[in-house]
N, C-alpha and C positions, 0 to 999 in steps of 0.2 A: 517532389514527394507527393504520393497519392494517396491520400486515405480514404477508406473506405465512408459509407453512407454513415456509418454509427461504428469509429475504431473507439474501444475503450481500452484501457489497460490501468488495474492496480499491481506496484511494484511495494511490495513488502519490504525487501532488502532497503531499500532508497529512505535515508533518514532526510532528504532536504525539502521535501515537501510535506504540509499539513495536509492529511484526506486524500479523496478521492484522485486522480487525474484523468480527465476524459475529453477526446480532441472529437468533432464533429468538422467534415472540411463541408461549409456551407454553400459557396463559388467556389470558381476554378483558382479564385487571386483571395478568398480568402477563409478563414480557419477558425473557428471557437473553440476555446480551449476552458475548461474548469478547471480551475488549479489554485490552491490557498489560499478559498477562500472569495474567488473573484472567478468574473468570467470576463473572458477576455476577447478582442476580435484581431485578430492579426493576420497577417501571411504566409503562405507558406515557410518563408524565411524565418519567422518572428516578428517582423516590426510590427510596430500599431497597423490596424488598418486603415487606409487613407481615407478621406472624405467624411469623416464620422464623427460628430458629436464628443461622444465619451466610449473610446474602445475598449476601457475598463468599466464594469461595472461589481462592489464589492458587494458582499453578500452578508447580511446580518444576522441570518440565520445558518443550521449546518446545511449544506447542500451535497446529494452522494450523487446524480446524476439530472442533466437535462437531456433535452430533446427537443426536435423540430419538424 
């Protein structure tokens, strides 16, 4: 999967997530994802991404988008 510089996308229809969802592909191996709440660093697959501290990190406040 290739995503662009900055893919967003809000699905209205989609009751399974809180907010916003917006994928940012950072490297080629991996992927930040904003989604319920958390931001997240994983793979293209989904798993965590490897070698990292804390791949999640949650958010306390509301958050509609980030950026890099």
């Amino acid at each position: 999967v290739r995503f662009g510089a900055l893919s967003c996308w809000l699905d209205d229809s989609s009751t399974e997530h809180k907010g916003p969802v917006q994928v940012i592909q950072v490297k080629e191996d991996m992927v930040m994802v904003l989604m319920d709440g958390s931001l997240k660093l994983v793979t293209p697959e989904g798993a965590p991404a490897p070698g990292l501290r804390t791949p999640e990190i949650p958010m306390t406040e509301a958050v509609e988008a980030v950026a890099m």
